[in-house]
N, C-alpha and C positions, 0 to 999 in steps of 0.2 A: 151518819149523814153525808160526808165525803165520798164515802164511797156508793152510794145510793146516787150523786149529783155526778159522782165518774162515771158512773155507767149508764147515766139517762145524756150525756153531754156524749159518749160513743155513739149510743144509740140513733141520736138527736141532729147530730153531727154540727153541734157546736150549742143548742140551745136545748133549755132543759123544758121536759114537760113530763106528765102526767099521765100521760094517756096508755089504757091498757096497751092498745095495739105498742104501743112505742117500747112497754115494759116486754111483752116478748119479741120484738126485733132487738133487744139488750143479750137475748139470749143466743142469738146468731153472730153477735159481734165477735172479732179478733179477740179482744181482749179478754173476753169469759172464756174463750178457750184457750187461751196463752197463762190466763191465771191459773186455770184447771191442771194445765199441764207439770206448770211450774208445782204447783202444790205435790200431784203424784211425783214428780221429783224428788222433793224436798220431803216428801213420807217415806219415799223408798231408801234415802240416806238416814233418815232416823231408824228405820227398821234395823240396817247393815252396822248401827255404828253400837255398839253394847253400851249402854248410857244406863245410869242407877234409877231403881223402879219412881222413886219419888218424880223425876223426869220423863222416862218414856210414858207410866200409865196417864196423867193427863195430855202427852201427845196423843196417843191414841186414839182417845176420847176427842180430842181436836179434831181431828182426820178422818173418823168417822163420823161429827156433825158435819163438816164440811161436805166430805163425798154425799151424806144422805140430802144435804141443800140442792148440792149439785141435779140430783136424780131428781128432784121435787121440781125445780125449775126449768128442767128439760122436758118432766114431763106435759106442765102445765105449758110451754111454750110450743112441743111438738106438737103433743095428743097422745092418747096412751099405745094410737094403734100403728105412728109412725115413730114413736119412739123405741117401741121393740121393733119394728122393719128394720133399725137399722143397727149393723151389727158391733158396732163397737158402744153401745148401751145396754148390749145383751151380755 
């Protein structure tokens, strides 16, 4: 819920709402792409650092719900046909 009322108060630009359109300008904010980034960060340090399987396999599994959220909300926030247009989605 915090993090649902974080990104509708970005969005929003200080009040929170509801409204589709306001759910995909969420998707344009700094901060969905500052999180995104951070995240591949912090995947590519779990990749590099040889950590015991009980550890890495549910990271994984993390990192790939996440990326797959990612793609899901880009694409519903693009379209399918401006989200491949552009090339760092591809």
């Amino acid at each position: 819920m915090w993090f649902y009322k974080l990104l509708c108060t970005c969005a929003s630009f200080g009040r929170t709402t509801q409204c589709s359109h306001i759910n995909k300008v969420k998707i344009f904010c700094r901060f969905f792409r500052y999180f995104f980034d951070f995240a591949i960060l912090v995947n590519a340090i779990f990749i590099a650092v040889p950590m015991p399987k009980h550890v890495s396999t549910p990271a994984e599994w993390f990192f790939i719900a996440l990326f797959t959220m990612e793609i899901f909300l880009k694409l519903y926030a693009y379209g399918p046909r401006r989200f491949v247009s552009q090339f760092w989605n591809v």
